[in-house]
N, C-alpha and C positions, 0 to 999 in steps of 0.2 A: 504494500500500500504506500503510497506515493501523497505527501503532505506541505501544500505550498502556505508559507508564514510571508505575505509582502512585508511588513514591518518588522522590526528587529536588525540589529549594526550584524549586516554582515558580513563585515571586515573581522570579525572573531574567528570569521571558517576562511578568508582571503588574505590577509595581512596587510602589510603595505606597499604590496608589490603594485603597480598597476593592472589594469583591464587589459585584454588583448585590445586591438585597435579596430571599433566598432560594434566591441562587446558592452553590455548592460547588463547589471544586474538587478536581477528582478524583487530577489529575496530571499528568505531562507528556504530549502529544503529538506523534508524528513522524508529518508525510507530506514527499509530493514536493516541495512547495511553501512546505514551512519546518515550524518548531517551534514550540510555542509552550502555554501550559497548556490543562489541558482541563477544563472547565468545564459542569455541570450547571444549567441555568436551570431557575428554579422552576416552569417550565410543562414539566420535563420532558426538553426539546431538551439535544440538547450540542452547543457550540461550540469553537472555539479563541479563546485571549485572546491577545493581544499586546498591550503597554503600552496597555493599559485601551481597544484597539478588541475585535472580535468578527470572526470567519470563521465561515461555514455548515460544518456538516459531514455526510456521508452518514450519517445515523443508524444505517444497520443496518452499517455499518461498525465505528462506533465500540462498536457493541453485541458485535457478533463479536472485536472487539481486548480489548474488556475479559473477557469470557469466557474469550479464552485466555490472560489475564495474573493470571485467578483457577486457572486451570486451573495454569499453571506454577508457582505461588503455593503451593498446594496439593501439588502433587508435589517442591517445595522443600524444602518444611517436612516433610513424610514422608522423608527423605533420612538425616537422624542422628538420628530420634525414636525408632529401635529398641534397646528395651534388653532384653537376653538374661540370664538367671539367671548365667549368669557373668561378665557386664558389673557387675549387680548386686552380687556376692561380690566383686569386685575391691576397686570402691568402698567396700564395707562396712571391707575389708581395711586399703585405703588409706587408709581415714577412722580407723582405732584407731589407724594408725603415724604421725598427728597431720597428714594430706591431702598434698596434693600439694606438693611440693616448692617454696621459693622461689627465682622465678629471677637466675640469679647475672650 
């Protein structure tokens, strides 16, 4: 099983070497066989990086991890982006009696 993380410093699994030229990194990735960033080459493929070597990866894997790490990405961010006409009056409320409160 094949686990794509977009956030987290994935200079921990690359160092400080640089990118190949036209390479991106995506993120971190988890399989069976370790961790390690994951890595877009310019011809397309993705890999994993480890202190600046390369692993093969199943491509339609890594296509399928990334799709659903856009998908929960997505349904994230839709999670407390609903604001209600009385969410709205609240704030308005809250916002004349000088916001919200500092805390103590």
């Amino acid at each position: 099983m094949l686990k794509v993380t977009k956030a987290g410093n994935w200079k921990l699994y690359w160092g400080v070497m640089p990118l190949p030229d036209g390479a991106e990194a995506l993120g971190i990735v988890k399989r069976d066989s370790g961790t390690g960033v994951l890595i877009k080459l310019a011809n397309g493929n993705y890999v994993q990086g480890n202190a600046s070597g390369f692993r093969t990866l199943d491509q339609k894997a890594v296509k399928d991890a990334l799709s659903r790490s856009d998908a929960a990405a997505t349904l994230g961010s839709m999670g407390g982006s609903v604001t209600s006409q009385a969410k709205a009056a609240a704030a308005r409320a809250n916002g004349r009696k000088g916001g919200r409160p500092k805390k103590s």
